[in-house]
Residue frames as a rotation matrix with the C-alpha (Angstrom) as fourth column:
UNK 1
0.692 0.376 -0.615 0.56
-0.510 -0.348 -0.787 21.61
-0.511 0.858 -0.049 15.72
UNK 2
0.463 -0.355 0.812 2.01
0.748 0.648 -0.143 19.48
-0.475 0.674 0.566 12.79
UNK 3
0.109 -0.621 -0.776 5.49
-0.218 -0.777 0.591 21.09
-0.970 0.105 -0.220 11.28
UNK 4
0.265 -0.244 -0.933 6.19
-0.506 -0.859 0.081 21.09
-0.821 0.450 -0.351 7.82
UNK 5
-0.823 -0.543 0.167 7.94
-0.538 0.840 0.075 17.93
-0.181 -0.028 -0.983 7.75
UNK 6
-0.489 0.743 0.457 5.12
0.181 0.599 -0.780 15.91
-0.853 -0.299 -0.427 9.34
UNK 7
0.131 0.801 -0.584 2.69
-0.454 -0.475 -0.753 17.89
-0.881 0.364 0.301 6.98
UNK 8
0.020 -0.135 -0.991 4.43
-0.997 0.077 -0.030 16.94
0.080 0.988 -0.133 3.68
UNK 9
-0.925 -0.363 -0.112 5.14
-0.379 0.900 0.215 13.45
0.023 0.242 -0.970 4.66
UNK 10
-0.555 0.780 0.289 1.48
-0.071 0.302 -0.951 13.07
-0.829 -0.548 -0.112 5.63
UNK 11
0.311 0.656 -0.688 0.27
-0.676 -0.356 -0.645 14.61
-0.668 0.666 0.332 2.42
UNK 12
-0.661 -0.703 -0.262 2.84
-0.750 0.621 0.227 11.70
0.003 0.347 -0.938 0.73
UNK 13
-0.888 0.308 0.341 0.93
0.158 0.901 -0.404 8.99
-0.432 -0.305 -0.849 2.29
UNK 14
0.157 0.975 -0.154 -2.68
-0.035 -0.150 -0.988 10.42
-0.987 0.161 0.011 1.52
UNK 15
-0.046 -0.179 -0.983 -1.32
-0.878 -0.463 0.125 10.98
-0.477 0.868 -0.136 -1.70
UNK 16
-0.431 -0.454 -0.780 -0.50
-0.889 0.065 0.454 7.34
-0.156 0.889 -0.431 -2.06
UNK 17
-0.664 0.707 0.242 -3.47
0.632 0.704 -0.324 5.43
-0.400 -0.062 -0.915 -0.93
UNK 18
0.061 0.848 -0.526 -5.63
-0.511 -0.426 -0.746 7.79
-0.857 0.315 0.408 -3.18
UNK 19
-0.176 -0.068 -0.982 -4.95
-0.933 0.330 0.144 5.52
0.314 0.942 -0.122 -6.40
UNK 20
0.511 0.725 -0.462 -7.10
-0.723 0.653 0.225 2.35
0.465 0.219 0.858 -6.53
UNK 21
0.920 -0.157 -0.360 -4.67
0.002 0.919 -0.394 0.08
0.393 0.362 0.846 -7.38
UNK 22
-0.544 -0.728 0.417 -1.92
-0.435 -0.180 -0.882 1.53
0.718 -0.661 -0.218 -4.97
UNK 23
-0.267 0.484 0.833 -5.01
-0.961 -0.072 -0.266 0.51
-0.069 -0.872 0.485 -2.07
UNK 24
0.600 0.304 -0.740 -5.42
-0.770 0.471 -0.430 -2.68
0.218 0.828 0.517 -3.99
UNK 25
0.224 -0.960 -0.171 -2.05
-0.346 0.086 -0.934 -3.76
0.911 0.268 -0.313 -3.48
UNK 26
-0.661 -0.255 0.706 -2.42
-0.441 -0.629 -0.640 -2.82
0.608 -0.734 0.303 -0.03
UNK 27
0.403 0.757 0.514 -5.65
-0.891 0.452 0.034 -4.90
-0.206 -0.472 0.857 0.61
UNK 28
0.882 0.231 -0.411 -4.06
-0.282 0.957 -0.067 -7.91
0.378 0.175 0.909 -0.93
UNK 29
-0.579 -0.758 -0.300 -0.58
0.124 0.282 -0.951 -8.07
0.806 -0.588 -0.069 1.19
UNK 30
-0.560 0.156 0.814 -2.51
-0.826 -0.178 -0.535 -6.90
0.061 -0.972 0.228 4.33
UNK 31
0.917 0.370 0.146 -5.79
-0.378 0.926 0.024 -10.58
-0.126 -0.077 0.989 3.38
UNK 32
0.144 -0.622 -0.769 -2.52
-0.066 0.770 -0.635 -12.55
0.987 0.142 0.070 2.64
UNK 33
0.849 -0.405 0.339 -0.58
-0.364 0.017 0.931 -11.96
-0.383 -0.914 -0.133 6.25
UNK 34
0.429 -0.742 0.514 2.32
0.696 0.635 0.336 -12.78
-0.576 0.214 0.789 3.86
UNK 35
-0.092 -0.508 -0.856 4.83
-0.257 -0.819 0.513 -11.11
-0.962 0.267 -0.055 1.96
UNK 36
0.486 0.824 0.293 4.17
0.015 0.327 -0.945 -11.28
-0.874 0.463 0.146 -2.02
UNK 37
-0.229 -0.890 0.395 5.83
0.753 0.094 0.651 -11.77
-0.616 0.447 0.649 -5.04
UNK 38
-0.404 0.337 -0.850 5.73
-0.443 -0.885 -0.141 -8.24
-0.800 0.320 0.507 -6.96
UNK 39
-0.916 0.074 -0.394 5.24
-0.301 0.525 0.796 -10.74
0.266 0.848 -0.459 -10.27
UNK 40
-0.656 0.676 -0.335 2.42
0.740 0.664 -0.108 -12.51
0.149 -0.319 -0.936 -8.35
UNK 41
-0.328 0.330 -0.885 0.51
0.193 -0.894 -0.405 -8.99
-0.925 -0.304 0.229 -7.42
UNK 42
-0.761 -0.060 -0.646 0.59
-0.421 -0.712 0.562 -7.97
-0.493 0.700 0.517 -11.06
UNK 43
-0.791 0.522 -0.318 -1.23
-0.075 0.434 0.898 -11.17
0.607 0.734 -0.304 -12.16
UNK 44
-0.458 0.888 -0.026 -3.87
0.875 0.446 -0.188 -11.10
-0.155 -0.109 -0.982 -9.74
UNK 45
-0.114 0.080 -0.990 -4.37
-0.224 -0.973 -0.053 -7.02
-0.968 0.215 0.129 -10.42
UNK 46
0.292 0.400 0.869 -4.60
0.880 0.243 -0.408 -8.40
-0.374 0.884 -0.281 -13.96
UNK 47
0.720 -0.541 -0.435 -1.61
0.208 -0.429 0.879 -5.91
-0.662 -0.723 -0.196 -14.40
UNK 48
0.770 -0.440 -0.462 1.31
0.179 0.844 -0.505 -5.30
0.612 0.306 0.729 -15.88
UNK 49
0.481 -0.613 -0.627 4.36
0.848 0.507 0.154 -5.83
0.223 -0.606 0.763 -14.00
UNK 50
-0.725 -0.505 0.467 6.28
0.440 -0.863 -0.250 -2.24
0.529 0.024 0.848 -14.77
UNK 51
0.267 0.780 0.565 2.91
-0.113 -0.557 0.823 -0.53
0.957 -0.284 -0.061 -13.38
UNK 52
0.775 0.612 -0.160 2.33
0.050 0.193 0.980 -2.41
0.630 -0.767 0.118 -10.71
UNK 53
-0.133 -0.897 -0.421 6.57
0.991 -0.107 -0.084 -2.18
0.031 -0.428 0.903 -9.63
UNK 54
-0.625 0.005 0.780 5.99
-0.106 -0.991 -0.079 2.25
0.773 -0.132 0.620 -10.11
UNK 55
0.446 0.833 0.327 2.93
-0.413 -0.132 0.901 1.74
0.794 -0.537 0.285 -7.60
UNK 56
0.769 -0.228 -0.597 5.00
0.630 0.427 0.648 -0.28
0.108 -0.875 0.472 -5.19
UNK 57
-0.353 -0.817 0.456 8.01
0.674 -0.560 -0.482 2.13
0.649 0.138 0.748 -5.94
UNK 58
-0.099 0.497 0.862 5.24
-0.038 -0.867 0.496 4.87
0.994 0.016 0.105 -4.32
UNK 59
0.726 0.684 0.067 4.02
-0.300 0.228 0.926 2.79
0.619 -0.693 0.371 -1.47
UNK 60
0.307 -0.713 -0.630 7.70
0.916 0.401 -0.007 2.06
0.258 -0.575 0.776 -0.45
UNK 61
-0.069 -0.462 0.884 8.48
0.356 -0.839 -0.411 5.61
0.932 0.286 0.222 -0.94
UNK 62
-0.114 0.421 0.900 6.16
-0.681 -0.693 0.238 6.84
0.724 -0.585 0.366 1.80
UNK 63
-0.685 -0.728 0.028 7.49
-0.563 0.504 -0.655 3.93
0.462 -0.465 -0.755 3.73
UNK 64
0.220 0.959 0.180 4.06
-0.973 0.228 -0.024 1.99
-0.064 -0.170 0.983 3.73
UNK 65
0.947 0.067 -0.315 5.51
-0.281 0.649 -0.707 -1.05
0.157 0.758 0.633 2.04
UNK 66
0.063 -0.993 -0.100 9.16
-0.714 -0.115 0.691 -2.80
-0.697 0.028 -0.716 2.09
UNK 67
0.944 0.163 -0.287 10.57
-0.316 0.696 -0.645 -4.70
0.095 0.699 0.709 -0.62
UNK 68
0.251 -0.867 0.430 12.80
-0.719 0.130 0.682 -7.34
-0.648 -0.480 -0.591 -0.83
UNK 69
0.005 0.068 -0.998 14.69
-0.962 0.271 0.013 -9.62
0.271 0.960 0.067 -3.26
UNK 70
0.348 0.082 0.934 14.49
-0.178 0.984 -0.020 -13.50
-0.921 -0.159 0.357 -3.43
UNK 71
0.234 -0.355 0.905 16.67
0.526 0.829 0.189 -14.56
-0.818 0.431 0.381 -5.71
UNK 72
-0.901 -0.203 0.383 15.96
0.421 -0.622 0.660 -12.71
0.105 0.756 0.646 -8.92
UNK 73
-0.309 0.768 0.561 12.35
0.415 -0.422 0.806 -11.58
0.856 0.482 -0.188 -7.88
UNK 74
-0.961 0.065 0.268 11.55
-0.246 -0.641 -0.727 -9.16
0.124 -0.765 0.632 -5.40
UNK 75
-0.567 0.332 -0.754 9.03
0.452 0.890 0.052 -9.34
0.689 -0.312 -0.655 -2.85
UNK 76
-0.205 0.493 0.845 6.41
-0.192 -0.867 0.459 -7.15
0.960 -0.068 0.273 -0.99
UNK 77
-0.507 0.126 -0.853 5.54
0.688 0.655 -0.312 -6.69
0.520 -0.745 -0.419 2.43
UNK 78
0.406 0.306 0.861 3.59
0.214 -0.948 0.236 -4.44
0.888 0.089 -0.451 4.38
UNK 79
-0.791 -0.608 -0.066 5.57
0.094 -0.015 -0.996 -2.46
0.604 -0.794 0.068 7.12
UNK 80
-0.752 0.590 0.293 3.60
-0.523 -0.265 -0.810 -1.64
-0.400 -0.762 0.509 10.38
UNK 81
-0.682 0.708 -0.184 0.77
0.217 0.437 0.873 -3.77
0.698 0.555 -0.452 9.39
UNK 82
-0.131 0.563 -0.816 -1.48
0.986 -0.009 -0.164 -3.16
-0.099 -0.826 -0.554 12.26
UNK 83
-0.532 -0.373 -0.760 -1.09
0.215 -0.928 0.305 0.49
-0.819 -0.001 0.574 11.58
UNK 84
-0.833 0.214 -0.510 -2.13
-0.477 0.188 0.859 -0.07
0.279 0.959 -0.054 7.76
UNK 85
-0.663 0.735 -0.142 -4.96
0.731 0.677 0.090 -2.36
0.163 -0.044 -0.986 9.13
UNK 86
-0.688 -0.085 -0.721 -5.57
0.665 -0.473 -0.579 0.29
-0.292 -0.877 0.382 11.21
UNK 87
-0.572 0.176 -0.801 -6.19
-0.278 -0.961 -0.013 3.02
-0.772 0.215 0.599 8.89
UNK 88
-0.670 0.663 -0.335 -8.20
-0.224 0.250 0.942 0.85
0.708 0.706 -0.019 6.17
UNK 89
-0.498 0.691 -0.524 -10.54
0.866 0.368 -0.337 -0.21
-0.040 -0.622 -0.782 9.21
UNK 90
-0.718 0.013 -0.696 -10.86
0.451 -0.753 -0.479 3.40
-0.531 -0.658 0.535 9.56
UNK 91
-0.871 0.070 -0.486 -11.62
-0.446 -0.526 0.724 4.54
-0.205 0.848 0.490 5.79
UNK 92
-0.839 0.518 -0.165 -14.05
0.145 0.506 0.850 1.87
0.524 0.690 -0.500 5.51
UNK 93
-0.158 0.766 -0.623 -16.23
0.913 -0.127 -0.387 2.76
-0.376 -0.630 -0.680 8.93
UNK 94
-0.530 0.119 -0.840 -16.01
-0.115 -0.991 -0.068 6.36
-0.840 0.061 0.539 7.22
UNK 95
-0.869 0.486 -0.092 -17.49
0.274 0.628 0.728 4.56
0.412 0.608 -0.679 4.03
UNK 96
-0.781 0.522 -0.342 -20.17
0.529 0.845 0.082 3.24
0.332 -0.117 -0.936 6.12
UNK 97
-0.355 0.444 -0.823 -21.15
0.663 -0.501 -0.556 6.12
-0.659 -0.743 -0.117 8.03
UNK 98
-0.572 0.319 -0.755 -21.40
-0.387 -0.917 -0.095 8.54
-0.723 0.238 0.648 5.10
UNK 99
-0.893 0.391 -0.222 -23.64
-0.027 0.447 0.894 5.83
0.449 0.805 -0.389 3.46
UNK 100
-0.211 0.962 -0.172 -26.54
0.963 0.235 0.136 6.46
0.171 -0.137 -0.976 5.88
């Protein structure tokens, strides 16, 4: 059985791939295979920048995400990526299945 801990961090994570544009984020570092500039993200999210930096603030929280600076501009990445593939493979065969 899952303690307390586990239970809340889990509910963290669900918590922060339920918002579009947090999963968004998340599809477009995971098609890159590169890390991203947080500036770049905002403009292809058609964005702005402060948003889209609270939404990565979330996705780093729950330790989905790391960020890092370059210079003056900081930089996205996804951690475990295989993991993160993992679980969007997963969401989308659930998709599929409750579409027939």
């Amino acid at each position: 059985m899952i303690d307390e801990e586990q239970l809340q961090q889990v509910s963290a994570i669900f918590s922060a791939l339920g918002s579009p544009t947090r999963l968004k984020i998340i599809e477009l570092v995971s098609e890159t295979q590169r890390p991203l500039h947080i500036k770049a993200v905002a403009q292809v999210l058609k964005k702005d920048y402060a948003a889209v930096y609270r939404h990565i603030g979330v996705l780093e929280d729950t330790g989905l995400v790391g960020v890092y600076e370059v210079g003056r501009s900081r930089v996205i990445y996804l951690k475990n990526v295989e993991l993160v593939k993992q679980c969007v493979d997963t969401i989308k065969k659930l998709l599929q299945t409750n579409q027939q």
